[in-house]
C-alpha positions as CSV (number, residue, x, y, z in Angstrom):
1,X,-21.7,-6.3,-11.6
2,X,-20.4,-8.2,-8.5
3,X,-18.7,-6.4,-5.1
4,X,-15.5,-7.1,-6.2
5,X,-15.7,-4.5,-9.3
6,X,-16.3,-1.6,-6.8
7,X,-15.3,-2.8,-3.5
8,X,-13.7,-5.9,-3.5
9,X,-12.9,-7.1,0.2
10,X,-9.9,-8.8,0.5
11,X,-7.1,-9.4,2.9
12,X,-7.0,-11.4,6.0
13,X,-9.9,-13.6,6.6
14,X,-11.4,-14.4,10.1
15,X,-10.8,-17.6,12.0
16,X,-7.1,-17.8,10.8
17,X,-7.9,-18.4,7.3
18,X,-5.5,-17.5,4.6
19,X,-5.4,-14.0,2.8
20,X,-7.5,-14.0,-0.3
21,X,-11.0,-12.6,-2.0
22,X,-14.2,-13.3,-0.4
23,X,-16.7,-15.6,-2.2
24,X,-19.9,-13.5,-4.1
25,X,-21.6,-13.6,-0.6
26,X,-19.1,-11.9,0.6
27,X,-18.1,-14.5,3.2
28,X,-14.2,-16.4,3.4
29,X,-15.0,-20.3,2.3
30,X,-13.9,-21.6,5.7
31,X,-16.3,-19.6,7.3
32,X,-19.2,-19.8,4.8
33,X,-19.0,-23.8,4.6
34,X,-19.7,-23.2,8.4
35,X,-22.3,-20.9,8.1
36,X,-23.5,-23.3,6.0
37,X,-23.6,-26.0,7.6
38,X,-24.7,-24.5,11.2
39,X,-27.5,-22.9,9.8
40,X,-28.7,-26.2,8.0
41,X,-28.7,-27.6,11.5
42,X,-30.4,-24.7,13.1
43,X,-33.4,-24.6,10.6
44,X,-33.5,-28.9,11.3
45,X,-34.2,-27.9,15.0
46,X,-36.5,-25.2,14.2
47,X,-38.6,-27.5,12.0
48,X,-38.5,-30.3,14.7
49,X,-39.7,-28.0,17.9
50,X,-42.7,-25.4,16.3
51,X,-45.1,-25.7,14.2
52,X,-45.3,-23.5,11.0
53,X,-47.4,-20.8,11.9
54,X,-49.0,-18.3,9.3
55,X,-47.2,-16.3,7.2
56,X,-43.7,-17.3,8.7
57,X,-42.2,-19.5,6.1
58,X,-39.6,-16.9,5.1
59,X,-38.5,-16.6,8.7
60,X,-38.1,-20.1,9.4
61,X,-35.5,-19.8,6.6
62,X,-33.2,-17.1,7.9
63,X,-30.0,-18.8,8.7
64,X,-30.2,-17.7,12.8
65,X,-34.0,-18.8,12.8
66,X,-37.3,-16.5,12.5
67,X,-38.7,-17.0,16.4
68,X,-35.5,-15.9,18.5
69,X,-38.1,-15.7,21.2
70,X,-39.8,-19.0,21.0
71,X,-35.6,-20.6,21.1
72,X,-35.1,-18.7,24.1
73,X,-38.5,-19.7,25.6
74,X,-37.3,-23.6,25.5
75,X,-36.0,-24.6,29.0
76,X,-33.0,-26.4,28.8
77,X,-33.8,-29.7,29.9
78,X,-36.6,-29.6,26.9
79,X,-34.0,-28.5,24.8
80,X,-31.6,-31.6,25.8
81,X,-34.2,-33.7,25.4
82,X,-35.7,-32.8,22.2
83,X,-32.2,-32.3,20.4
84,X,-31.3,-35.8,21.8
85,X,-34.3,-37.4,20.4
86,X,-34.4,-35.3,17.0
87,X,-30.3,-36.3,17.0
88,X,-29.2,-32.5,16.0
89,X,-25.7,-32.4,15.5
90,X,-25.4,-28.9,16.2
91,X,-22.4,-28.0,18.8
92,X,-22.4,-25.8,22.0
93,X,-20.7,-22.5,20.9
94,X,-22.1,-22.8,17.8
95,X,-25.0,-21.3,15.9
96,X,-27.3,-22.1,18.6
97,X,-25.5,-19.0,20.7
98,X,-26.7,-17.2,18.1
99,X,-30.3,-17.8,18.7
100,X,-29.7,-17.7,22.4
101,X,-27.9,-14.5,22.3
102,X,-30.1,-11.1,23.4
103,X,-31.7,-9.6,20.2
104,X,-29.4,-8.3,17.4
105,X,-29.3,-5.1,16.5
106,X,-31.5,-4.0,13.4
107,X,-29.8,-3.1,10.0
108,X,-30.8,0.2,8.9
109,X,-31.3,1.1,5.3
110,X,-32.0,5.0,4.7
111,X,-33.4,5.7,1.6
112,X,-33.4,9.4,0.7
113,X,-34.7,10.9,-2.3
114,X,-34.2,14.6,-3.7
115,X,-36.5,17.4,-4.3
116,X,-39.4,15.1,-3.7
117,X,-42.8,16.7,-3.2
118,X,-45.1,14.4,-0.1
119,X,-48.0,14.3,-2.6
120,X,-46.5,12.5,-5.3
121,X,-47.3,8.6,-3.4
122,X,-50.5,7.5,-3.5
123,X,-50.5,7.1,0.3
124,X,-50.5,10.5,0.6
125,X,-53.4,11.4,-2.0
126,X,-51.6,11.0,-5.5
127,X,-54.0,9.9,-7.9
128,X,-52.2,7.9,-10.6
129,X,-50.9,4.3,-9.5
130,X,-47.0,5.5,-9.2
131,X,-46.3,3.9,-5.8
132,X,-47.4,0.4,-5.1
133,X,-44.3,0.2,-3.2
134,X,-44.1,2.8,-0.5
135,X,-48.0,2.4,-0.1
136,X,-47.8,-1.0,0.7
137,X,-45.0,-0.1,3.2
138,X,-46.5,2.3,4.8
139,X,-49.1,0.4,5.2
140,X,-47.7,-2.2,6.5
141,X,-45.1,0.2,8.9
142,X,-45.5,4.0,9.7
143,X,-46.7,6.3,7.6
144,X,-46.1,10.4,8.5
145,X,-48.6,12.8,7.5
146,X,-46.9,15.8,8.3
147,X,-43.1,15.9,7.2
148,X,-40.5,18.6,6.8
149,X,-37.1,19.8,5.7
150,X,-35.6,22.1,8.1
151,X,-33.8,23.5,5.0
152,X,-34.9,23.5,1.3
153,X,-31.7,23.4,-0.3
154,X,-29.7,20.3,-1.1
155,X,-26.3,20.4,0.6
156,X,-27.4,22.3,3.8
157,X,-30.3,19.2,4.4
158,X,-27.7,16.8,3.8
159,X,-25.4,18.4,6.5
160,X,-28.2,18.7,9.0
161,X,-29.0,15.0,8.3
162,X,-26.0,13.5,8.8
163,X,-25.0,15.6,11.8
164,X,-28.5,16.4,13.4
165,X,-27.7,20.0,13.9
166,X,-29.0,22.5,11.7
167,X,-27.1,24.4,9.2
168,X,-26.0,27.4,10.9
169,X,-24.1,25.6,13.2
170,X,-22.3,23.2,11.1
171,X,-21.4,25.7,8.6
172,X,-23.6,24.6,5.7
173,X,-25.8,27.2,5.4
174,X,-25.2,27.3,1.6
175,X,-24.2,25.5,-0.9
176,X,-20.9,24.6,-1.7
177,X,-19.5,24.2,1.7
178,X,-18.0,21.4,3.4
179,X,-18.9,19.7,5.8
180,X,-15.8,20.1,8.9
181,X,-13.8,17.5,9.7
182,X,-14.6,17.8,13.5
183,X,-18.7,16.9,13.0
184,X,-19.5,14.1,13.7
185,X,-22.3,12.0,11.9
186,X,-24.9,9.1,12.4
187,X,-22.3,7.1,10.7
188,X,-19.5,8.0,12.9
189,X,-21.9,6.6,16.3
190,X,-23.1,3.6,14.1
191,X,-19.4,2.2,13.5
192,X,-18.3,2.9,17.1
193,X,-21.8,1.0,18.0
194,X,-20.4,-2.0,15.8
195,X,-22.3,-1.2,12.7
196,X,-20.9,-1.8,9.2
197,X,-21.5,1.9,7.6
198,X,-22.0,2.5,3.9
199,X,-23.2,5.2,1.4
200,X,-24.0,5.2,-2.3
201,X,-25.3,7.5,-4.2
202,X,-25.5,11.6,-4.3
203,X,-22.8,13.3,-1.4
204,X,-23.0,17.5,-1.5
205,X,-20.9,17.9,2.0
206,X,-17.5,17.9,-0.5
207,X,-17.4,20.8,-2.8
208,X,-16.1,23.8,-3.1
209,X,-12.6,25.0,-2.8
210,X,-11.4,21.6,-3.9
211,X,-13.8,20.7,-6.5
212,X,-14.9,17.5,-5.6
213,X,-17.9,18.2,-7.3
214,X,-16.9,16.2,-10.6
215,X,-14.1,14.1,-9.0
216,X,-13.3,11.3,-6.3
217,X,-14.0,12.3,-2.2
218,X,-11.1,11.5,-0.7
219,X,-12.1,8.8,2.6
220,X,-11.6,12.0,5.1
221,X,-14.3,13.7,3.3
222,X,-16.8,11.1,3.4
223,X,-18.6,11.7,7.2
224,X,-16.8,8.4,8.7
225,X,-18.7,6.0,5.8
226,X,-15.9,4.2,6.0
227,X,-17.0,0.6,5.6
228,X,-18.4,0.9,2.0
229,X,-18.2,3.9,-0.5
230,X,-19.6,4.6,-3.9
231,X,-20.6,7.9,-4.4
232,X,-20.2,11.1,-6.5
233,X,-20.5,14.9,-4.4
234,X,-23.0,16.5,-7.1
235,X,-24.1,12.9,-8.9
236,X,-25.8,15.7,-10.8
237,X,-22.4,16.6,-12.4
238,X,-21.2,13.2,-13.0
239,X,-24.2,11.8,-14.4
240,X,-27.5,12.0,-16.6
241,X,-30.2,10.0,-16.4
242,X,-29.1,6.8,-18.7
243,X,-25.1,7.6,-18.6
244,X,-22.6,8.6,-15.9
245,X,-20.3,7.4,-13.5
246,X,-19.1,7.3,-9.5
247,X,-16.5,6.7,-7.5
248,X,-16.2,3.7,-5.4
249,X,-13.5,3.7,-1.8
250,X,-10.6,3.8,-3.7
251,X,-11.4,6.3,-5.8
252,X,-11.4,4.8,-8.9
253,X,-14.2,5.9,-11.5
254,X,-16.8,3.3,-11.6
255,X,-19.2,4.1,-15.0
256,X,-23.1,3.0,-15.1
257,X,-24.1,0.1,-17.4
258,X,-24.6,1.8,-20.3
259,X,-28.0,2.5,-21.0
260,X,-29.7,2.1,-17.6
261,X,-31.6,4.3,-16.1
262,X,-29.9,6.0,-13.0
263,X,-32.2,4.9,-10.4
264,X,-31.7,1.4,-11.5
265,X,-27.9,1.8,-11.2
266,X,-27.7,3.1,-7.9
267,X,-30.5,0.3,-6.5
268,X,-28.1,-2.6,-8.7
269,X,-25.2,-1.1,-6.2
270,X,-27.2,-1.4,-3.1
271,X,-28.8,-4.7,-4.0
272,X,-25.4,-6.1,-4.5
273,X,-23.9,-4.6,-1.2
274,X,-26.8,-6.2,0.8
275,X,-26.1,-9.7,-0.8
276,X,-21.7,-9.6,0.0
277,X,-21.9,-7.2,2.9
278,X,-20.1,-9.0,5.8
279,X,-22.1,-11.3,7.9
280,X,-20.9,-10.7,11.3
281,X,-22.3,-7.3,11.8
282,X,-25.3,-5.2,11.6
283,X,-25.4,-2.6,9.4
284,X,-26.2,0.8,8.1
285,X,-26.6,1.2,4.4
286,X,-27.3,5.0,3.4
287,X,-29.2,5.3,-0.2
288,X,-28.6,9.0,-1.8
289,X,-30.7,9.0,-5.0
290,X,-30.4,12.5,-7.4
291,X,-34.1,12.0,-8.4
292,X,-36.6,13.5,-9.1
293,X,-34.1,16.6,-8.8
294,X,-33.5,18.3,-12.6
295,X,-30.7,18.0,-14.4
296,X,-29.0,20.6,-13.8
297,X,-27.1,21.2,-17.3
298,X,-30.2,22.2,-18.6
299,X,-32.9,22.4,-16.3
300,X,-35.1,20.0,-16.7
301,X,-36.3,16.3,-15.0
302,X,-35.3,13.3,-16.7
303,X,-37.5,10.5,-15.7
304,X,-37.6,6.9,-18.0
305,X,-38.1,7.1,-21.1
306,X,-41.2,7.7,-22.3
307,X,-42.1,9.4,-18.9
308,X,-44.1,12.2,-20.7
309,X,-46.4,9.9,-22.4
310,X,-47.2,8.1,-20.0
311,X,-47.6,10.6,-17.1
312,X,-49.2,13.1,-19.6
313,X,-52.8,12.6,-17.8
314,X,-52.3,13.8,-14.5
315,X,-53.9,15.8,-11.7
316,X,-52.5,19.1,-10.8
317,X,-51.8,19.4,-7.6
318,X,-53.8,22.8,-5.7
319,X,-50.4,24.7,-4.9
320,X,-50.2,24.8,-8.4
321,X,-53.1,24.8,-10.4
322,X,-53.5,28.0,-11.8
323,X,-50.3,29.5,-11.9
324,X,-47.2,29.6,-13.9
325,X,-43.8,28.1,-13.4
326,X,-42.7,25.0,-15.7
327,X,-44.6,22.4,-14.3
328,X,-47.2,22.2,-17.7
329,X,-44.0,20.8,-19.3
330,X,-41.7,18.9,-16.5
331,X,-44.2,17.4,-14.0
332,X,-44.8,14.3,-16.3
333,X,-41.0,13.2,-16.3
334,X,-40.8,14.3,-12.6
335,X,-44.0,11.7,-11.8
336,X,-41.8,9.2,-13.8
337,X,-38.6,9.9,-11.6
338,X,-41.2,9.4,-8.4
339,X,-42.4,5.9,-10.2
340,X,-38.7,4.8,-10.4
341,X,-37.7,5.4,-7.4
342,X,-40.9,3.0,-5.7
343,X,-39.8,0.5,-7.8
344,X,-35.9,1.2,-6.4
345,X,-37.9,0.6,-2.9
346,X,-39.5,-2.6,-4.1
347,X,-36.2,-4.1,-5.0
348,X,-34.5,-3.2,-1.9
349,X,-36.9,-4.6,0.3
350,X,-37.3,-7.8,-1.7
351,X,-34.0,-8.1,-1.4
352,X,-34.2,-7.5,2.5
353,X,-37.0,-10.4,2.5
354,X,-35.0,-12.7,0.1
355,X,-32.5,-12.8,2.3
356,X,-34.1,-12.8,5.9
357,X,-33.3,-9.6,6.6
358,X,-36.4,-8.0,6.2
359,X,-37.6,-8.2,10.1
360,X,-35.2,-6.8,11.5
361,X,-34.2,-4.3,9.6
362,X,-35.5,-0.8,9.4
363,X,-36.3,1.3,5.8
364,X,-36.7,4.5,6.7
365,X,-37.7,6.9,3.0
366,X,-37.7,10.5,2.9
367,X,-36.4,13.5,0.9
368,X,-34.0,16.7,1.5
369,X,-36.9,19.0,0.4
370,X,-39.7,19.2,-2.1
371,X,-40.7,21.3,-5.5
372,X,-42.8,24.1,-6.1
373,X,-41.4,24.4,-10.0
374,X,-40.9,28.1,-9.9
375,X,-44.1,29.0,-9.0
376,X,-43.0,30.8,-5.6
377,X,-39.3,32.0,-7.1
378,X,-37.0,31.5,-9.9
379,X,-36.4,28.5,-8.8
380,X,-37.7,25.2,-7.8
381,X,-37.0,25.0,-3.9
382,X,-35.1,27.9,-1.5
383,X,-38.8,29.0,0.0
384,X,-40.1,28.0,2.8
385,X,-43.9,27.0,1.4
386,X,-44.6,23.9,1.8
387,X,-44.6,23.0,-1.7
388,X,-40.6,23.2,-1.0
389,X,-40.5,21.8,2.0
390,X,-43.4,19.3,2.4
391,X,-41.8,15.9,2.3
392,X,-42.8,12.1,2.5
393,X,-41.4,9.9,5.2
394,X,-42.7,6.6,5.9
395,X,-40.7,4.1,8.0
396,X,-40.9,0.2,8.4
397,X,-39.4,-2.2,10.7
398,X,-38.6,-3.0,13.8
399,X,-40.7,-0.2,16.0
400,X,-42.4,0.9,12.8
401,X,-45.3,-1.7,12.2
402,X,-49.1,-2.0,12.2
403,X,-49.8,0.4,9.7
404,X,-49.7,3.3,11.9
405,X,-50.6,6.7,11.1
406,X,-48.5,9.8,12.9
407,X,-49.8,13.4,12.7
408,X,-47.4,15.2,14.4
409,X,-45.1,17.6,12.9
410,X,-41.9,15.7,12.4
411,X,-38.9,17.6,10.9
412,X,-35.7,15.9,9.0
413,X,-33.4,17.1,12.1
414,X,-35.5,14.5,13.7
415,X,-33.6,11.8,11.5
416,X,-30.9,11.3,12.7
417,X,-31.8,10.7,16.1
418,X,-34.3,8.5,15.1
419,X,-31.4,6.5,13.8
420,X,-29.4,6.4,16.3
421,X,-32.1,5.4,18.6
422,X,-33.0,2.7,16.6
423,X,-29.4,1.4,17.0
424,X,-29.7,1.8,20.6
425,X,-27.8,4.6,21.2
426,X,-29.0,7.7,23.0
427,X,-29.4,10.9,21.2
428,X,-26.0,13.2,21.9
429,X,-26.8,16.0,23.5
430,X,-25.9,18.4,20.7
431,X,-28.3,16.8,18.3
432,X,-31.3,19.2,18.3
433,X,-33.9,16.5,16.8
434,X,-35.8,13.9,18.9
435,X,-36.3,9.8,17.8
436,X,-39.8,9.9,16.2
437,X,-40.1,6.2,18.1
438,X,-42.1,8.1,20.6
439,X,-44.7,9.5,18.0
440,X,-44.9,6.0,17.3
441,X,-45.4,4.0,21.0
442,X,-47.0,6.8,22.3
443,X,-44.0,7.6,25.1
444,X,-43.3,11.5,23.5
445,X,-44.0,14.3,26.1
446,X,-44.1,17.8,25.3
447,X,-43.6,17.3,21.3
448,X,-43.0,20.7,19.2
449,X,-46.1,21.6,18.3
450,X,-43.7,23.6,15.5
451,X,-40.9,23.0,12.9
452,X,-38.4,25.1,12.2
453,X,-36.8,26.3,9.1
454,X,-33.9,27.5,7.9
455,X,-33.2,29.4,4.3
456,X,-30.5,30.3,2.0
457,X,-29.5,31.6,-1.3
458,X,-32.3,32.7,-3.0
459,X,-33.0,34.5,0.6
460,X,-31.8,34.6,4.5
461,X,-34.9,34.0,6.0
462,X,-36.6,31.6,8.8
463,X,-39.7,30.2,9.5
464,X,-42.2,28.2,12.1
465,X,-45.2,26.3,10.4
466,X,-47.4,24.6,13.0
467,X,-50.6,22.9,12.1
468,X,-52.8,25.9,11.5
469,X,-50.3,28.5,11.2
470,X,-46.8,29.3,8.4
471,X,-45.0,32.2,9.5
472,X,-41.8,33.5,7.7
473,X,-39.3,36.1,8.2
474,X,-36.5,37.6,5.2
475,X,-33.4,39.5,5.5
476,X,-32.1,41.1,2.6
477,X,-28.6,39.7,1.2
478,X,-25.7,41.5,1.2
479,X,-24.6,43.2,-2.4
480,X,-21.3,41.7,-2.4
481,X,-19.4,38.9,-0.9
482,X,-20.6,36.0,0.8
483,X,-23.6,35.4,2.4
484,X,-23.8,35.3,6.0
485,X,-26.0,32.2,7.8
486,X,-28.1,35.1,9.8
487,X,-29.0,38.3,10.2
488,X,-29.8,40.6,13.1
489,X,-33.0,42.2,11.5
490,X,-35.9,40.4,9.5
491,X,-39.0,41.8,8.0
492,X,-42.2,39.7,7.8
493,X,-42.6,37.5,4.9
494,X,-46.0,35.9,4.8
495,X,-48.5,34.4,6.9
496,X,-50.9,31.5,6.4
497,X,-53.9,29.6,7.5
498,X,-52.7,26.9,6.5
499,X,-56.6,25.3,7.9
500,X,-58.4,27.3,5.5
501,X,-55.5,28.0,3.3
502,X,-53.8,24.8,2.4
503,X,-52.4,25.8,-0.8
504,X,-50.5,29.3,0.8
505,X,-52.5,31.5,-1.2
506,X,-53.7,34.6,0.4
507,X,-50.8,36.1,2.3
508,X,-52.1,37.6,5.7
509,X,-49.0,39.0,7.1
510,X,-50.2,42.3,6.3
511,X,-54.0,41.9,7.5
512,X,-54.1,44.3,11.1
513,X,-56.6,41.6,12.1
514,X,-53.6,38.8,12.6
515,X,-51.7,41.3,14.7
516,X,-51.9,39.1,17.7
517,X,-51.2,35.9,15.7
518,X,-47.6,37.6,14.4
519,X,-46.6,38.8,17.7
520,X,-47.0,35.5,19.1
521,X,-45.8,33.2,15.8
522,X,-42.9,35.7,16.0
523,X,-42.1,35.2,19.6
524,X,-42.0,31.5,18.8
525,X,-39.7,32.2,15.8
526,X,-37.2,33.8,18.0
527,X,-37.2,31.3,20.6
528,X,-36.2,29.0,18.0
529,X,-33.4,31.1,16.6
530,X,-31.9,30.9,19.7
531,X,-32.2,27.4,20.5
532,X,-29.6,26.9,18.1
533,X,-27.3,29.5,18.2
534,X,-28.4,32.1,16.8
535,X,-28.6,36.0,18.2
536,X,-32.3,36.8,18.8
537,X,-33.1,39.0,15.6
538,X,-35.6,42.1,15.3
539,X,-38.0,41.3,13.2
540,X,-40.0,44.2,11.6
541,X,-43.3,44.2,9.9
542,X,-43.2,43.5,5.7
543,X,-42.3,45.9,3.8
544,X,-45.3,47.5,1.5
545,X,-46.3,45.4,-2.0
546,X,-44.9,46.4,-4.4
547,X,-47.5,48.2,-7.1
């Protein structure tokens, strides 16, 4: 399926050329025959002044050249002289500008996944060869040991991605809010920055009163992805995992292939954006997959077919080994989810390479939250262990190279100023995160040595987890009506050693020997509560257990 079935870009083309449909590149003919052409001259020159060196073929075919620097490093007398004697035809204003010009801005693909726990890749410990992909980009770019929602429930990470504030202050604590009009997003500061913004794949900021759960987001709805569109709010409503449909910018319905696995779908669409996108300006291209999240008609994970045979030897992972919960029966398909996804990855970034885009632009892969498969509730997420909110994140591209390792805490409000830095733009001042670029180049100072959590639905609650330490905090819900995003008074919830205790196992909140640990975890708690707004709570001690 080409652009033009779900996004065809038409009108007036540039350079005066007449009204009409682009070509399957996505370029007007006047201006790819001269793309074309300039580029064939460029990589003439290229070839003529510098030597191959290793591993740089694919650069040297990029249509503005591979070595911007070694272009720029040619004085212009040598350059006179050696275009003279090599007889380029290749005219001032041209593509050679290009080259000349300061670096471009990188592209930036955001890949995010949903409900995905950190230890399902291999680069993080996972046993069965399920993710050649994302191992061999993180280690070939930045791999983060110690990730984290700030909020384990879909449509209140989503708002605190896109917006870098957390939930309580957008007004997604929950659920089935909206996001407001008035918030401004990463893609909002990426189009006003020149960027070409787009977004395919799973929504949640557009439900409930309206219902645009099940139908088309009208374009104010979308958090200024304006640029590109194809998207469902609750792709979990719209679709199963070999049948379903989106919508694409002019709301109209746009069904999957018919018998193709989800993933594929969605990684088809983006694939196809990258190759007709428009040439003249970087861009941002967020990637909203539903898996491994269940279905939520019936409650269970849909992965390939024949995901249960072939996942059916696995090892358990420590949180849950042991206990009950339903991951005997869905952790097999969920593992083949995990696996589809890499290979959604693989594609992209082949893609990016195929094209010479791959070096300067920046795949950043993470998830909303993670899974504990009701082993801590009645559900699979809404606690704050870190079986629900333990996440992978590995990054590659331009600032994210070398196969670095980061152990710092890093938190998903940290996204979106990553982004934006990435971009060039400073962080606003009303984002709460920080650019993990300085985790990377070693410039961060005074780095939280603590993330913070929100919680809703299932609970009000908070939490801090450091490296040693998990502290969290409940309020109880009121009987009736809706749920407020805080409360003034919480109890103690649990504590763990998280050093001796990675699988949150034996709760210490209650021990009088970690008196001095709660005061002080608590104090820390607070401070973070009202960082962001909210009114410094009591917090009591737990309640008794109940016989």
């Amino acid at each position: 399926m080409m652009h033009g079935e779900f996004g065809a870009r038409t009108g007036a083309a540039p350079d005066g050329h007449k009204t009409g449909t682009a070509l399957a590149d996505g370029c007007w003919p006047g201006r790819r025959a001269r793309i074309d052409r300039d580029a064939s001259a460029g990589r003439r020159l290229f070839r003529l002044l510098h030597a191959p060196r290793a591993g740089s073929a694919r650069r040297g075919d990029r249509p503005n050249g591979a070595s911007v620097e070694a272009v720029i490093s040619i004085t212009r007398r040598d350059f006179l002289r050696q275009a003279g004697a090599a007889s380029v035809a290749l005219s001032i204003g041209g593509r050679m500008n290009a080259l000349s010009a300061p670096a471009r801005k990188p592209n930036i693909v955001f890949i995010f996944s949903d409900q995905q726990r950190w230890d399902t890749l291999g680069c993080y410990g996972q046993k069965i060869d399920i993710s050649p992909n994302l191992d061999k980009m993180a280690k070939e770019g930045v791999l983060f040991t110690n990730s984290f929602t700030c909020q384990p429930v879909c449509g209140p990470a989503r708002a605190a991605l896109q917006t870098g504030k957390y939930p309580t202050e957008v007004g997604c604590h929950t659920n089935g809010h909206m996001l407001p009009m008035g918030e401004k997003t990463m893609a909002h500061h990426l189009s006003a920055a020149g960027y070409e913004v787009g977004y395919i794949g799973k929504w949640h900021l557009a439900s409930v009163p309206v219902h645009y759960e099940t139908i088309a987001i009208p374009p104010e709805r979308r958090g200024g992805y304006k640029d590109y569109w194809l998207a469902s709010d609750v792709l979990e409503f719209t679709s199963h995992s070999y049948d379903g449909h989106m919508f694409n910018d002019k709301m109209e319905k746009v069904d999957f292939p018919k018998d193709r696995y989800r993933v594929d779908c969605l990684t088809d669409y983006a694939v196809d954006y990258l190759k007709t996108r428009k040439l003249d300006k970087p861009f941002f291209l967020f990637i909203s997959f539903i898996e491994p999240h269940f279905q939520n008609d019936h409650k269970h994970f849909e992965g390939p077919r024949g995901s249960k045979e072939k996942y059916a030897k696995y090892e358990v992972p420590g949180d849950l080994v042991g206990t009950n919960g339903d991951w005997r029966e869905e952790f097999p398909d969920y593992l083949g989810c995990c696996n589809a996804l890499d290979g959604a990855v693989g594609r992209i970034r082949e893609t990016l390479d195929q094209l010479g885009l791959a070096d300067n632009t920046l795949v950043l892969y993470t998830s909303d939250h993670a899974c504990h498969f009701k082993t801590r509730n009645s559900e699979y997420k809404r606690s704050c262990h870190d079986d629900s909110i333990r996440t992978p994140l590995i990054a590659y591209g331009p600032g994210f190279t070398g196969g670095k390792v980061v152990d710092e805490l890093v938190s998903l409000i940290d996204m979106p100023a990553t982004v934006l830095a990435a971009a060039g733009i400073e962080t606003p001042d009303y984002m709460r995160g920080r650019p993990v670029q300085g985790l990377v180049d070693g410039t961060a100072r005074d780095w939280p040595e603590e993330v913070f959590v929100q919680i809703s639905e299932d609970i009000i609650g908070r939490a801090v987890r450091t490296k040693k330490w998990k502290y969290s905090v409940v309020a109880p819900k009121p009987a009736d009506g809706p749920q407020p995003p805080s409360a003034d008074a919480y109890t103690e919830h649990f504590l763990y050693d998280l050093e001796n205790d990675p699988n949150e196992r034996t709760n210490l909140v209650r021990d009088p020997a970690y008196t001095d640990v709660r005061a002080e975890l608590a104090a820390v708690l607070k401070r973070r509560m009202v960082a962001v707004g909210e009114k410094e709570p009591t917090i009591g001690p737990a309640l008794p257990e109940k016989a």
